[in-house]
N, CA, C and O atoms as a printed pandas DataFrame, in Angstrom:
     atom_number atom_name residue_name chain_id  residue_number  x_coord  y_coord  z_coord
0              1         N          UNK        A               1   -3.606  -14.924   41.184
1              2        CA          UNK        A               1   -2.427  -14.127   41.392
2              3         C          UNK        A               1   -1.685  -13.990   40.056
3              4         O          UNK        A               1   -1.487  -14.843   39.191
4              5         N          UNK        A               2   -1.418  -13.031   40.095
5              6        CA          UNK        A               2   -0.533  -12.820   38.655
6              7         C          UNK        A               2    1.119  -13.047   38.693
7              8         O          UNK        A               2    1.890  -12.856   39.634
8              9         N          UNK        A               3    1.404  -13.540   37.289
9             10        CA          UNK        A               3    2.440  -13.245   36.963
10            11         C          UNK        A               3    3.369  -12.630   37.132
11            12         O          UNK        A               3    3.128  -11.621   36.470
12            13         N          UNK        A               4    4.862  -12.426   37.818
13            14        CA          UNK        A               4    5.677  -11.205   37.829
14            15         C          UNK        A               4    6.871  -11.412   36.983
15            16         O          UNK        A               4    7.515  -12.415   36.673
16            17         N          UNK        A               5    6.974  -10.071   36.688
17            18        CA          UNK        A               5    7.441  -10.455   34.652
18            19         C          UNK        A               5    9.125   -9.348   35.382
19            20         O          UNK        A               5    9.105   -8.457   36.231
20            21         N          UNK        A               6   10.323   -9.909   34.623
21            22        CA          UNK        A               6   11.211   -8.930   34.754
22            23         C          UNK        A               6   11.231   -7.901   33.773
23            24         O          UNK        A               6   11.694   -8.477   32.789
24            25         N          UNK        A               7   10.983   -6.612   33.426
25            26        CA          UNK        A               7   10.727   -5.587   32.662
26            27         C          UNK        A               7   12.086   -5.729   31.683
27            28         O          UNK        A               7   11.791   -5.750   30.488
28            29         N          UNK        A               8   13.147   -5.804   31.899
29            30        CA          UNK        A               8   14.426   -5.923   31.700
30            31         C          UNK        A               8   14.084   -7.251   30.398
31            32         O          UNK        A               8   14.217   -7.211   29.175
32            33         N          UNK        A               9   13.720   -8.093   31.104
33            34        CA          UNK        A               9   13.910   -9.549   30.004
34            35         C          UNK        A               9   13.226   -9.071   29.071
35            36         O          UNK        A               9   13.525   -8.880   27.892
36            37         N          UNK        A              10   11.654   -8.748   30.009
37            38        CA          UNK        A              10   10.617   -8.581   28.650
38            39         C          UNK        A              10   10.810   -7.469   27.444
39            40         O          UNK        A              10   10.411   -7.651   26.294
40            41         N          UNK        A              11   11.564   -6.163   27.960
41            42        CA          UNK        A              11   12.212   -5.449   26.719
42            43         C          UNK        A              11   12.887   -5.692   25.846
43            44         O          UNK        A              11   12.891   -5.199   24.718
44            45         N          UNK        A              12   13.750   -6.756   26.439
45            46        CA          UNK        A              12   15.031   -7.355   25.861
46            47         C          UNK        A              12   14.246   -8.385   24.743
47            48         O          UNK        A              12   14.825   -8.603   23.679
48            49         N          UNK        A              13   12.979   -8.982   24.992
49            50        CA          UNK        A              13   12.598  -10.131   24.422
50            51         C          UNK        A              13   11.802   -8.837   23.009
51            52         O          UNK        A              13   12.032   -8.748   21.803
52            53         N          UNK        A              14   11.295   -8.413   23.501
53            54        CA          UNK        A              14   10.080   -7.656   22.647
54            55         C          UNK        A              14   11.169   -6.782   21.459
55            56         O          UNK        A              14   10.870   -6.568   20.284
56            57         N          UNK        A              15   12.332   -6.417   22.068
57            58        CA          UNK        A              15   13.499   -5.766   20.774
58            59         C          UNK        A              15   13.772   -7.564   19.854
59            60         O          UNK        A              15   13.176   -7.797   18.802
60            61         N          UNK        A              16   14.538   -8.402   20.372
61            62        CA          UNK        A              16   14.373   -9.744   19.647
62            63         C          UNK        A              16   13.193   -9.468   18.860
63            64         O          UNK        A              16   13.075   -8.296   18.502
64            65         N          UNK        A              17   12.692   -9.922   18.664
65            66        CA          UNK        A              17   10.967  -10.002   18.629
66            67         C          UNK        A              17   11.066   -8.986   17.156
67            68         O          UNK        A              17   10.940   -9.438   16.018
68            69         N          UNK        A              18   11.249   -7.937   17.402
69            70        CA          UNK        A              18   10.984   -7.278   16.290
70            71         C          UNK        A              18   11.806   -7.088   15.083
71            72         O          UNK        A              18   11.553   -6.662   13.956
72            73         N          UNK        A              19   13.321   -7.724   15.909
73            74        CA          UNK        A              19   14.718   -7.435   14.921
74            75         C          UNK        A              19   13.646   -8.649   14.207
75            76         O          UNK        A              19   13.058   -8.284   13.189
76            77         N          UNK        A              20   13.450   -9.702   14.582
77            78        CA          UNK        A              20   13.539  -11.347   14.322
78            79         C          UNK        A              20   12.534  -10.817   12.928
79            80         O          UNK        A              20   12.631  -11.388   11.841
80            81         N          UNK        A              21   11.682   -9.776   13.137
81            82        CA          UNK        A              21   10.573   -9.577   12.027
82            83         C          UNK        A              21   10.965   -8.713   11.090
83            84         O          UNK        A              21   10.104   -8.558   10.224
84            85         N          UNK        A              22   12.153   -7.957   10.903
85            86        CA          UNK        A              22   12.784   -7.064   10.022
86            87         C          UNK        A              22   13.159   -7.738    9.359
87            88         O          UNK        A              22   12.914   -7.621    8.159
88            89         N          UNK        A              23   14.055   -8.924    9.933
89            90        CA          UNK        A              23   14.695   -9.724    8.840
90            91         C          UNK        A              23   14.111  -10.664    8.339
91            92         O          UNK        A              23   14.293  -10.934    7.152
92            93         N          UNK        A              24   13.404  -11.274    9.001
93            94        CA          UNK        A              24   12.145  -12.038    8.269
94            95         C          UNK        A              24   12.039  -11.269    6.851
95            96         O          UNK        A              24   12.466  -11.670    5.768
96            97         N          UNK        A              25   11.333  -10.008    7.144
97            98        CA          UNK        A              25   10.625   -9.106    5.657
98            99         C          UNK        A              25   12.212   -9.470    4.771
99           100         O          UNK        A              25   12.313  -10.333    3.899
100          101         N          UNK        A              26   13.455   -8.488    5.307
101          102        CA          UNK        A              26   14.545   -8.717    4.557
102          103         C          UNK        A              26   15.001  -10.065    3.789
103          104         O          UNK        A              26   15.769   -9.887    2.844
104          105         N          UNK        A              27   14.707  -11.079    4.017
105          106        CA          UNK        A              27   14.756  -12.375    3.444
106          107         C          UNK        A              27   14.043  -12.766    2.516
107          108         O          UNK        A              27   14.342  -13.530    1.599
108          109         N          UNK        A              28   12.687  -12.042    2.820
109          110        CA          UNK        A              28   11.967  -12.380    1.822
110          111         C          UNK        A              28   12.069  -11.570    0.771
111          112         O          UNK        A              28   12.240  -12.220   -0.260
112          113         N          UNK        A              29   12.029  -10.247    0.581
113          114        CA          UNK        A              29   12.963   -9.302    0.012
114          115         C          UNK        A              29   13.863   -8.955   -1.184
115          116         O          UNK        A              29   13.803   -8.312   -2.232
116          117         N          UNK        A              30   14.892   -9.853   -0.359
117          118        CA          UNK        A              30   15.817   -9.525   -0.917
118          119         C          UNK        A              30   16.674  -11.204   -1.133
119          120         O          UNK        A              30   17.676  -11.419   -1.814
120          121         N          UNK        A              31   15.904  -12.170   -0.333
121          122        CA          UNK        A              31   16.623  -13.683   -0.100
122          123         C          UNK        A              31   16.433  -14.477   -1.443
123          124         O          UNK        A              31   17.005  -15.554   -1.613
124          125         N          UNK        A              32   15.598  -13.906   -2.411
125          126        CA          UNK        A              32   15.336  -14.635   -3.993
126          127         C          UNK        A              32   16.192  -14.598   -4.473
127          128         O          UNK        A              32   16.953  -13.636   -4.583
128          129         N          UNK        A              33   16.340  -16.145   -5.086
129          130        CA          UNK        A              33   17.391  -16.172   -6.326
130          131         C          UNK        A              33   17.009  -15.296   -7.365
131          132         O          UNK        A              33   15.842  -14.910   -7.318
132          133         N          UNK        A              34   17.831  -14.825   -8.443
133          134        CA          UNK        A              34   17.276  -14.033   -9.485
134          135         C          UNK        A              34   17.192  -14.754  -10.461
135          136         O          UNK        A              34   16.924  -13.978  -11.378
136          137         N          UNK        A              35   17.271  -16.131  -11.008
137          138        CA          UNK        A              35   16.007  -16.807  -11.823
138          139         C          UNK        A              35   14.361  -16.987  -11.165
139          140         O          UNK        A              35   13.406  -16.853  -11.930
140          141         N          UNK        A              36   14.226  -17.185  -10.227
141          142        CA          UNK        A              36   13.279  -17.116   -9.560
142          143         C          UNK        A              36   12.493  -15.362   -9.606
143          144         O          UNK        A              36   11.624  -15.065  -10.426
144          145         N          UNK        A              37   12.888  -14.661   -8.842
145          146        CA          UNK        A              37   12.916  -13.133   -9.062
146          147         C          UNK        A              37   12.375  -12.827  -10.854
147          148         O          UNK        A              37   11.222  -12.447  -11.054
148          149         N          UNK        A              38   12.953  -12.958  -11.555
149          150        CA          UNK        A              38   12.897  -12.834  -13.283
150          151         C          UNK        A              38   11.692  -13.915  -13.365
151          152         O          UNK        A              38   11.096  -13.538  -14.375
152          153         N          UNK        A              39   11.141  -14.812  -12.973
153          154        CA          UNK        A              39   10.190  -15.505  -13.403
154          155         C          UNK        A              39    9.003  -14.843  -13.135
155          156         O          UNK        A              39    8.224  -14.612  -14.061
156          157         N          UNK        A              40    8.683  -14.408  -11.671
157          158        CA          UNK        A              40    7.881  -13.749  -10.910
158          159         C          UNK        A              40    8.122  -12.847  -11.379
159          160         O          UNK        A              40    7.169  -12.131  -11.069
160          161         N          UNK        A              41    9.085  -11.992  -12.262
161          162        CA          UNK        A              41    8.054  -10.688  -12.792
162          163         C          UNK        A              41    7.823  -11.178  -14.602
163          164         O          UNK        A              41    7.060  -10.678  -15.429
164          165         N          UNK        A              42    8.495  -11.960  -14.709
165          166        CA          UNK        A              42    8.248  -12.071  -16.107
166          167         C          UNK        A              42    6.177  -12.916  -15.974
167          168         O          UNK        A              42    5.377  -12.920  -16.910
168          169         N          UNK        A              43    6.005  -13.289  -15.036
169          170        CA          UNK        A              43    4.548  -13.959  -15.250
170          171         C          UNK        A              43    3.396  -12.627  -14.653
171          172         O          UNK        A              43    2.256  -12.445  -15.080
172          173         N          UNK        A              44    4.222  -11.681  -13.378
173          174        CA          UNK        A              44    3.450  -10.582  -13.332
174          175         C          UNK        A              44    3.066   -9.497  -14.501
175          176         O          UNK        A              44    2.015   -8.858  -14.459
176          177         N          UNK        A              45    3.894   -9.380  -15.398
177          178        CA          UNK        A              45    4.089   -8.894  -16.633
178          179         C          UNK        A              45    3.130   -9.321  -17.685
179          180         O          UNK        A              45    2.554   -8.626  -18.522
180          181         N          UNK        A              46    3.082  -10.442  -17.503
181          182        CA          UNK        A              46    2.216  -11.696  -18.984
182          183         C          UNK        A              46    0.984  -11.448  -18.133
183          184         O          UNK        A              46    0.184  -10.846  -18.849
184          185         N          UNK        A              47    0.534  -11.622  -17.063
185          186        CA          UNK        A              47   -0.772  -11.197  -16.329
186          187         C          UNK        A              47   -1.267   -9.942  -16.457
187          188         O          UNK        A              47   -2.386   -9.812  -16.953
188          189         N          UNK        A              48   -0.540   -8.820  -16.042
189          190        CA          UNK        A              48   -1.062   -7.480  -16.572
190          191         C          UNK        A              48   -1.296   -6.844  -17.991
191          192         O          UNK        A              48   -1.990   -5.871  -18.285
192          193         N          UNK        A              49   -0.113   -8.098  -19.225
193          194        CA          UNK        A              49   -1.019   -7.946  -20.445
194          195         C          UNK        A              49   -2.187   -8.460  -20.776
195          196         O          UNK        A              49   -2.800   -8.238  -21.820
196          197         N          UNK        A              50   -2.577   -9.301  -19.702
197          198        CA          UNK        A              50   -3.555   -9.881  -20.377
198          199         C          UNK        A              50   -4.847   -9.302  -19.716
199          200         O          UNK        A              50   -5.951   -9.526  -20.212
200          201         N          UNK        A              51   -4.665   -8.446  -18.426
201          202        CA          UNK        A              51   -5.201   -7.972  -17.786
202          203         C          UNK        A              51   -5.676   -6.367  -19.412
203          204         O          UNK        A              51   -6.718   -5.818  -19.767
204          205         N          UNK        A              52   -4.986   -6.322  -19.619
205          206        CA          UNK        A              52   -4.873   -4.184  -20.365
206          207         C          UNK        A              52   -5.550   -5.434  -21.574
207          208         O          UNK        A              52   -6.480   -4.819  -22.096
208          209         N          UNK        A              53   -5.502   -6.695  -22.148
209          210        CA          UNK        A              53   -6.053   -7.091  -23.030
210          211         C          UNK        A              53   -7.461   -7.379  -23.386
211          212         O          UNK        A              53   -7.885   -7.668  -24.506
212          213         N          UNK        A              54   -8.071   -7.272  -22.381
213          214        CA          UNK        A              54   -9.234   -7.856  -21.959
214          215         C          UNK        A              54  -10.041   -6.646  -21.463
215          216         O          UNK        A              54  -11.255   -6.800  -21.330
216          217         N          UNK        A              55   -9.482   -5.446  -21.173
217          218        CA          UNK        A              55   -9.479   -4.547  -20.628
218          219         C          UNK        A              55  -10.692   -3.707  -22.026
219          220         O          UNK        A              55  -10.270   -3.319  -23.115
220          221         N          UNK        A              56  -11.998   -3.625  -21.630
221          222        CA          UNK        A              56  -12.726   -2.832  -22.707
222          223         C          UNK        A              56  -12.614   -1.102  -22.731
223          224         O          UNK        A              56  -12.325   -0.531  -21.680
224          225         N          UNK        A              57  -12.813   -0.454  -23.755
225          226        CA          UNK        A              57  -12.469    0.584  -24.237
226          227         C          UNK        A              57  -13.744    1.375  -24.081
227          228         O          UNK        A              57  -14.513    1.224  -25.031
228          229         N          UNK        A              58  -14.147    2.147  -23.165
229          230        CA          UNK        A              58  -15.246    2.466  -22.932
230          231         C          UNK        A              58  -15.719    4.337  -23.482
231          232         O          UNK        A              58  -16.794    4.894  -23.261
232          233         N          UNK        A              59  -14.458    4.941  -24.241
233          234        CA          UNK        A              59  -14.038    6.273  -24.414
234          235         C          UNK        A              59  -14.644    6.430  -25.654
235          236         O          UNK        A              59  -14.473    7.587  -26.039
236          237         N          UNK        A              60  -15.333    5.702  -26.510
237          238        CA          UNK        A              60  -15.875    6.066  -27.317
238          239         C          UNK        A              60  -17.283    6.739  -27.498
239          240         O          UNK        A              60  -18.120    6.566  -26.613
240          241         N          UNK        A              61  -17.546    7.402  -28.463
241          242        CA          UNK        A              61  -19.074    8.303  -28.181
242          243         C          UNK        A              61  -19.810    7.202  -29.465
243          244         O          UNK        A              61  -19.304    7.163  -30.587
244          245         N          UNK        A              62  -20.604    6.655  -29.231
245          246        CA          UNK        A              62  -20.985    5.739  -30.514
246          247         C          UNK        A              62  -22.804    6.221  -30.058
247          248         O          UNK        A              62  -23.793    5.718  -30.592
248          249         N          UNK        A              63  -22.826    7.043  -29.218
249          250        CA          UNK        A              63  -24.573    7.786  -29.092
250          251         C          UNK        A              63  -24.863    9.046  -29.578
251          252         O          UNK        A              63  -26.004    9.498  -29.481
């Protein structure tokens, strides 16, 4: 036999539910300190030079 669910709660729960995951994202977001924030891009930064450094030059005609 199944379950009988009140439609009412369960809407009510499933809107919760999704606010609860907006702000989740928003926290993460926007919830960084900005020394923290400035570190994480200052090391994304030092990674993508080293990424374009390493990076070979393939535009040459040497045939």
């Amino acid at each position: 036999m199944t379950k009988t669910i009140n439609l009412r709660q369960a809407r009510k729960q499933r809107d919760r539910d999704a606010k609860r995951a907006a702000g989740d994202a928003n926290a993460a977001k926007f919830g960084e300190a900005k020394p923290l924030r400035k570190a994480r891009q200052a090391e994304a930064d030092r990674a993508e030079r080293v990424l374009q450094a390493h990076r070979r030059d393939d535009s040459r005609d040497d045939a």
